[in-house]
C-alpha positions in Angstrom: 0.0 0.0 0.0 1.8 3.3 -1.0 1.1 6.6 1.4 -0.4 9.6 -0.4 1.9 13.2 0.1 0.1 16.3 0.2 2.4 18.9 -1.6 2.8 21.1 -4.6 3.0 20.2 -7.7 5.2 21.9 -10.4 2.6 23.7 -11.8 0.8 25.1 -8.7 4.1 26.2 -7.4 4.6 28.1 -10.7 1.2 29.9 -10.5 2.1 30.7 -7.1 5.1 32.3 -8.1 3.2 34.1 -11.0 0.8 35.6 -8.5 3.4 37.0 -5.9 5.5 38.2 -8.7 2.6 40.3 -10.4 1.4 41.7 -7.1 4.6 42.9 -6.3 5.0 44.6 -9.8 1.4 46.6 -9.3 1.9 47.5 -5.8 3.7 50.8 -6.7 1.2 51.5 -9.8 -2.0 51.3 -6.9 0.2 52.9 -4.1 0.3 56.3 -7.0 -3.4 55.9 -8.3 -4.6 56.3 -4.4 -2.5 58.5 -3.6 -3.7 60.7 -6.5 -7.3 59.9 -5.6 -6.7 61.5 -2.3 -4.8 64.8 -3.7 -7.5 65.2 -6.4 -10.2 64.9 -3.5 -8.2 67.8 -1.7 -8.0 69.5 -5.0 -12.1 69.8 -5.1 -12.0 71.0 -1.1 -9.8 73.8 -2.0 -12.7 74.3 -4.7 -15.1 74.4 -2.2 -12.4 76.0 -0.2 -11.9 79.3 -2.7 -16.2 79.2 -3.8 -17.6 79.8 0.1 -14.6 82.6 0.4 -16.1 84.3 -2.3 -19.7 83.6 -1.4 -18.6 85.3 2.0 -17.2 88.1 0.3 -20.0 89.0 -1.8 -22.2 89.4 1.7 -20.2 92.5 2.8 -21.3 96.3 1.8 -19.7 97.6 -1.7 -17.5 99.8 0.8 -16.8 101.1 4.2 -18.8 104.3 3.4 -22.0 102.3 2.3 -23.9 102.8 5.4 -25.2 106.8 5.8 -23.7 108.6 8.9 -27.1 110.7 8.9 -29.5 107.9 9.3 -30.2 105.0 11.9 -30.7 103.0 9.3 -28.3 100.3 9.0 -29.1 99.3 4.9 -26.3 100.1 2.5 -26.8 102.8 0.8 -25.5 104.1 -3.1 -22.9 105.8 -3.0 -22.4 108.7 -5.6 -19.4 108.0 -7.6 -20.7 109.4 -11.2 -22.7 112.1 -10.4 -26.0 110.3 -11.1 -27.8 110.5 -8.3 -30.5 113.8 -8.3 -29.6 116.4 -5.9 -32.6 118.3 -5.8 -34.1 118.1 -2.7 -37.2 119.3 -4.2 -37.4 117.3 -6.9 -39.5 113.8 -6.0 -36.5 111.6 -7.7 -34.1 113.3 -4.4 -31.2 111.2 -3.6 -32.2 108.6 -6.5 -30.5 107.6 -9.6 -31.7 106.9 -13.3 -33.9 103.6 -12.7 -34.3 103.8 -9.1 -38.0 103.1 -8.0 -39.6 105.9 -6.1 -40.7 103.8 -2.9 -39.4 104.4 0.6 -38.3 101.2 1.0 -36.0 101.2 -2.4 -32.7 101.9 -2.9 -31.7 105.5 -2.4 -28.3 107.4 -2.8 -26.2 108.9 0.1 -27.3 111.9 1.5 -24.1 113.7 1.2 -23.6 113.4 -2.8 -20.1 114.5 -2.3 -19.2 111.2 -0.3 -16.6 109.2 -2.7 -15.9 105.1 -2.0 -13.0 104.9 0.7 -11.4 101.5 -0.5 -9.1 101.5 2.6 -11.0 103.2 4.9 -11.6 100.6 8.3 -14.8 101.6 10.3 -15.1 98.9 13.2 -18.7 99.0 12.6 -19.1 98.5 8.8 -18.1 94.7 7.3 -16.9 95.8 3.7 -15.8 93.9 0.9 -11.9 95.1 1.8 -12.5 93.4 5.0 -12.8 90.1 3.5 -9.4 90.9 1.6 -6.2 88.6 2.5 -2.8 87.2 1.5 -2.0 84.0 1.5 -3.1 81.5 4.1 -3.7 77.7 5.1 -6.8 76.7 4.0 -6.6 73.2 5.7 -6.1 72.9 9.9 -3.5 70.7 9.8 -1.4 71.6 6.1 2.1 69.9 7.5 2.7 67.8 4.2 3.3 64.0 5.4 4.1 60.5 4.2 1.2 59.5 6.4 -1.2 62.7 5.5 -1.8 65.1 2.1 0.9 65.1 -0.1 1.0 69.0 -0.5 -0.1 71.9 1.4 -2.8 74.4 0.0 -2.7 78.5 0.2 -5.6 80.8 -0.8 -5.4 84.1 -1.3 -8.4 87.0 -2.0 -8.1 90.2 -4.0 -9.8 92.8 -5.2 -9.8 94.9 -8.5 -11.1 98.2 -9.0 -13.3 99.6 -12.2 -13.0 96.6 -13.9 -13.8 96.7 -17.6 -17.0 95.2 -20.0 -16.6 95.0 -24.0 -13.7 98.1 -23.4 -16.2 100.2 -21.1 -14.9 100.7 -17.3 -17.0 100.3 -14.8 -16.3 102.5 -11.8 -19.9 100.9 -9.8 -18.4 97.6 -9.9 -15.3 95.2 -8.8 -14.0 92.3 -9.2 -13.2 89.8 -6.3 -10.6 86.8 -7.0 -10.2 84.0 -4.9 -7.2 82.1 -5.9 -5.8 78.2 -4.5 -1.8 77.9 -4.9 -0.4 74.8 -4.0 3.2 74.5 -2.1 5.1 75.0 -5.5 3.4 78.3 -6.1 0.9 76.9 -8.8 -2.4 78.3 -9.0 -4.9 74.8 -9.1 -8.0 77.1 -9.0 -8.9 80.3 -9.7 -12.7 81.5 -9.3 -13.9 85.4 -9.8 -17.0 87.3 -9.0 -18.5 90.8 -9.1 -20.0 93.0 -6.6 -22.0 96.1 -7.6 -22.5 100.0 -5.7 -26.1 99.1 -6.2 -27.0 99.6 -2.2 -29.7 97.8 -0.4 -33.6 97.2 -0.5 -35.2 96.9 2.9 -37.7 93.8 3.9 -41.3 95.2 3.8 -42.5 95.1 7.6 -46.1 94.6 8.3 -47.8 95.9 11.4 -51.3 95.5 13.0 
């Protein structure tokens, strides 16, 4: 009576070898695909990162001199920078520009026409779109680049620029806010704009009994 041996055989030995070796060849490839997984996931948070800034942004007055000293209103109000709005205080259209709807809950110009926009002015009291203005900062809470963590740190950065132009024609009621993502090699990976208007404020209608 011969005994049965459990072992390999020639050919499962070779299919085992065949296995390991191909794993050990695509380890590197699926170490780099994940890891680029995870830096294009940061990527699109730096998206997000750069769109809320500017949503942010856009929720501040056109400027620090938006609100009227005069009133105890606290709406933004439109400032005079092109001589538009009527000065004639007996004149119905007072303190309103071409378009503006003659309501008292409607948009209205300041009451000293001479007031110009004070880009850098700082009033503790007004939250204008300079406010919202900064250089370059961490966008993530913990940036320190890492075998174990992100791969690369992320910067943004928010500017603003003045009278920008349409079809050749400035624009002196409007400008242009940039939110920009750099990553640590100074490359810009996103860049996202938006516009902001001297167009004031229209007040909520408030019903009383």
């Amino acid at each position: 009576m011969v005994k049965s041996r459990s072992a390999f055989t020639l050919i499962e030995l070779i299919f085992a070898i065949v296995v390991i070796g191909l794993t050990v060849i695509a380890l590197p490839t699926i170490s780099r695909v994940l890891s680029k997984s995870a830096e294009s996931n940061i990527i699109q948070e730096a998206v997000f990162a750069a769109a809320t800034e500017l949503n942010e942004a856009t929720t501040a007055h056109w400027d620090e001199n938006s609100t009227d000293a005069n009133s105890t209103a606290t709406l933004a109000m439109v400032i005079n920078l092109d001589s538009n709005c009527e000065d004639d205080n007996t004149n119905p259209r007072y303190r309103l520009r071409p378009g503006h709807i003659l309501q008292p809950l409607h948009r209205k110009c300041l009451n000293d026409l001479t007031v110009t926009d004070g880009h850098t002015a700082i009033k503790d009291d007004v939250i204008a779109v300079e406010d919202m203005l900064h250089s370059s900062q961490e966008i993530f809470i913990n940036p320190t680049p890492s075998a174990q963590g992100y791969k690369n740190d992320y910067n943004s950065s928010v500017t603003v620029s003045y009278s920008p132009s349409f079809a050749g024609t400035t624009q002196p009621n409007m400008k242009k806010i940039t939110a920009k993502i750099i990553d640590a090699d100074g490359n810009t990976i996103v860049q996202l704009s938006t516009y902001v208007a001297n167009i004031g404020e229209v007040d909520y209608y408030k019903r009383t009994f």
